[in-house]
C-alpha positions in Angstrom: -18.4 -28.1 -16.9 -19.5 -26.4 -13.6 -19.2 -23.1 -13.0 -16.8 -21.3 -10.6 -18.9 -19.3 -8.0 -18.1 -16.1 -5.9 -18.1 -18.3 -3.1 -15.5 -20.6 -4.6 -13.5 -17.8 -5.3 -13.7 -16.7 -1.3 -12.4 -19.9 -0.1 -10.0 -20.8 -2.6 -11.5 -23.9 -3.9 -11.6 -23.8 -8.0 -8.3 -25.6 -7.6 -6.3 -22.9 -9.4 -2.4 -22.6 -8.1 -1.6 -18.9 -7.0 -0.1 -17.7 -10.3 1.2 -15.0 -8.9 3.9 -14.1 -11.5 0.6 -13.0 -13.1 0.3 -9.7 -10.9 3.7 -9.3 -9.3 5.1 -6.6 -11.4 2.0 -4.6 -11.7 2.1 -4.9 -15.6 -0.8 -6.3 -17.0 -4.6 -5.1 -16.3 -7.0 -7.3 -14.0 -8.8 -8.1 -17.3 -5.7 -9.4 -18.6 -5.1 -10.9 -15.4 -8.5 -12.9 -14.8 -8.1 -14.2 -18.7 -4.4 -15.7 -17.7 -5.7 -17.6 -15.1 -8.9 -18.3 -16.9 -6.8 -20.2 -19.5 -4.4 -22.0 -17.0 -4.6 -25.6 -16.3 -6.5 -26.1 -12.9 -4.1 -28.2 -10.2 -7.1 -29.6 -8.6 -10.6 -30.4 -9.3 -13.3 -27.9 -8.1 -14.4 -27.7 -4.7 -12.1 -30.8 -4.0 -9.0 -29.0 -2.3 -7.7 -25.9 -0.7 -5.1 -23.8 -2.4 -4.3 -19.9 -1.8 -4.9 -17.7 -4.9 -4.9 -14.2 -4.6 -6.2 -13.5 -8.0 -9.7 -15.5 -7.0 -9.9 -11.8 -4.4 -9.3 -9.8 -7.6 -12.1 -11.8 -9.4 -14.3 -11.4 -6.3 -13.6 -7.6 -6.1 -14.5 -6.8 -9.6 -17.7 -9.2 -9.7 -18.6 -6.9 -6.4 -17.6 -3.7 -8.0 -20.0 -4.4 -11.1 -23.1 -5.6 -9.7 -22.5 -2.5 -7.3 -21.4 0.3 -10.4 -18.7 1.2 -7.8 -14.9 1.3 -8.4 -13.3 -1.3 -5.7 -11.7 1.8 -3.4 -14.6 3.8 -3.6 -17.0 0.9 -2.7 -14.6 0.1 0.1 -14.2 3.6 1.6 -18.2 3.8 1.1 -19.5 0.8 2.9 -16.2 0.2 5.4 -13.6 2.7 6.3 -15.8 6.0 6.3 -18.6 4.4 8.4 -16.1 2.6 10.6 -13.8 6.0 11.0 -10.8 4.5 9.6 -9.4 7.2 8.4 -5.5 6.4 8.6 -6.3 3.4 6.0 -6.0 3.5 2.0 -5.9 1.6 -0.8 -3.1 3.1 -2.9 0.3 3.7 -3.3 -0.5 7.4 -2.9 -2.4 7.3 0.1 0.4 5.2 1.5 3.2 8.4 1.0 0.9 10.7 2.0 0.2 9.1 5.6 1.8 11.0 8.4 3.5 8.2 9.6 4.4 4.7 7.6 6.5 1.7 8.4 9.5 0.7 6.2 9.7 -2.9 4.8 12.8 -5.1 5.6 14.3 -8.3 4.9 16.3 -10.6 6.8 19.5 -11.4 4.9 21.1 -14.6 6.9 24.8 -14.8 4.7 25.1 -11.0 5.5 23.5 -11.3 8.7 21.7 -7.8 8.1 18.3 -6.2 7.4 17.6 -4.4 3.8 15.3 -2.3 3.1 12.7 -3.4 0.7 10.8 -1.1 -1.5 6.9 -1.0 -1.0 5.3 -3.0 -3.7 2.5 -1.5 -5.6 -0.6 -4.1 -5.7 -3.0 -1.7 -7.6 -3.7 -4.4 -10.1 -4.5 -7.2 -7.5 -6.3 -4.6 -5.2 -9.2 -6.2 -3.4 -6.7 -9.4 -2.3 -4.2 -7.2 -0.2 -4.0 -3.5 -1.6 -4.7 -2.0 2.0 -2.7 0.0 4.1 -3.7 0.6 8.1 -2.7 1.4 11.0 -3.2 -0.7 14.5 -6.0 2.1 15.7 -7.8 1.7 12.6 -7.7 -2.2 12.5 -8.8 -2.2 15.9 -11.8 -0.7 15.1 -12.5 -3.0 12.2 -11.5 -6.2 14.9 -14.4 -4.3 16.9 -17.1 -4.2 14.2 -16.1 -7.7 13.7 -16.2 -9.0 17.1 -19.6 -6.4 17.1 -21.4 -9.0 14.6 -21.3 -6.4 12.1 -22.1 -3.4 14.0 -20.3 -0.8 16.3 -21.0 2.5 18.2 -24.9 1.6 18.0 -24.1 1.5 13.7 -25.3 -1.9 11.8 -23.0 -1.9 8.6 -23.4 -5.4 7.6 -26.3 -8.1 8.9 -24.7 -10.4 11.7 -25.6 -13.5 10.1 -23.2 -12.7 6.5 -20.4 -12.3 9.8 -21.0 -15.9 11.3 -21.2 -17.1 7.9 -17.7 -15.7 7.0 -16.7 -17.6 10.0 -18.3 -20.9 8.5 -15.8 -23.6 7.7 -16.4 -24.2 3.6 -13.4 -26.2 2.7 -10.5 -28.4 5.0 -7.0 -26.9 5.1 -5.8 -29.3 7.4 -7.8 -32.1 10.4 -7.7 -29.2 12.4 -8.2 -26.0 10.3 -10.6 -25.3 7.6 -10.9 -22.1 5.7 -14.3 -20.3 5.4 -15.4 -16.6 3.4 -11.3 -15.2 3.9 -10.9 -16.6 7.4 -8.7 -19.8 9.0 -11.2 -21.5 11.3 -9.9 -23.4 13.9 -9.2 -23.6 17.8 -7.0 -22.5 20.3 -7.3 -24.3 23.5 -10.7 -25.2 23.2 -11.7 -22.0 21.9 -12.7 -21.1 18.3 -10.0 -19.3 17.0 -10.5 -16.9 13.6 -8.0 -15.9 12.1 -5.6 -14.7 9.2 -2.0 -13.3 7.9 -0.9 -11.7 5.1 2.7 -10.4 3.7 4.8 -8.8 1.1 7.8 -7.6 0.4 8.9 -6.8 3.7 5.3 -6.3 5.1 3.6 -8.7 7.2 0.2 -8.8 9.5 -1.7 -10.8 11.3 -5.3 -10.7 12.2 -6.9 -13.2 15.1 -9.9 -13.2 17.1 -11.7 -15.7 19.7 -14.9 -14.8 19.2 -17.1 -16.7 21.7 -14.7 -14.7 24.0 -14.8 -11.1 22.3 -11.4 -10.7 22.5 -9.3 -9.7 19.0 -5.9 -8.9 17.8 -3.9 -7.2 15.5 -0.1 -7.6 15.1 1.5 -5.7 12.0 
């Protein structure tokens, strides 16, 4: 049987469901985790069809983390956030209460016609697929470094070729979109269009940049 790869696991093509009740609750350790969805049933053959699983980031982050001998938050914060000045953003629960100034999640309840507060949802077990908290300065300085080709302020963090080739269609989503290394490829009125959202509990963001155009934004 052929072997998943990293990037497999960055496009969401081992044809493994999300699974999220795995993570959810914060419970169970990414160990734990990764040998849950090691034993589950795949829905589709490998390589043959997109579908989102946020516990192929985990497996990513911890492959990283190893072959670097660098906890996930302190590789991040080493090679990212401190180089790019982003100095809002962390990666825990506790750097999320300590920030100066944080949102509040909500929920839209139709029958009551009312928002509700939502509690913020701890994803330190499922960290590298969505455990960051920013702010819109500090994501616009990591939309710059993007749009940058890996470099900004004169500073080369990462080699522009690894950026194109994050922007590389790898598997089809849909005839129009395809999915490369954690970004929706597609167009917008002739334009490539990169792009990608997120949410939680109350939470959501949304991340899209024309590239040929140098233009990017950040809604959260």
């Amino acid at each position: 049987q052929e072997a998943v790869t990293l990037r497999d696991l960055l496009c969401h093509r081992t044809g493994m469901i999300r699974n999220d009740l795995l993570w959810v609750e914060n419970r169970i350790g990414r160990r734990r985790i990764l040998r849950q969805m090691a034993e589950a049933q795949a829905y589709a053959p490998l390589r043959k069809r997109f579908l989102y699983n946020n516990v192929q980031y985990m497996a990513a982050g911890m492959a990283i983390c190893r072959a670097a001998r660098r906890p996930w938050p302190v590789l991040l914060h080493e090679r990212i956030l401190e180089p790019l000045g982003m100095h809002a953003t962390s990666t825990s629960m506790a750097g999320f209460r300590a920030a100066a100034e944080t949102s509040l999640g909500y929920d839209w309840r139709p029958e009551e016609e009312t928002w509700v507060e939502l509690p913020k949802r701890d994803l330190a077990k499922i960290a590298p697929a969505g455990a960051i908290n920013s702010d819109v300065l500090d994501m616009s300085r990591w939309i710059r470094f993007l749009l940058g080709a890996g470099e900004i302020d004169g500073q080369r963090l990462v080699d522009a070729q690894a950026i194109e080739e994050m922007w590389t269609p790898q598997i089809a989503m849909s005839p129009q979109t395809s999915y490369g290394l954690g970004w929706i490829i597609g167009q917008w009125e002739g334009r490539r269009l990169v792009q990608h959202g997120g949410n939680v509990d109350g939470f959501s963001a949304m991340v899209a940049m024309l590239p040929d155009q140098d233009l990017g934004f950040v809604l959260l």
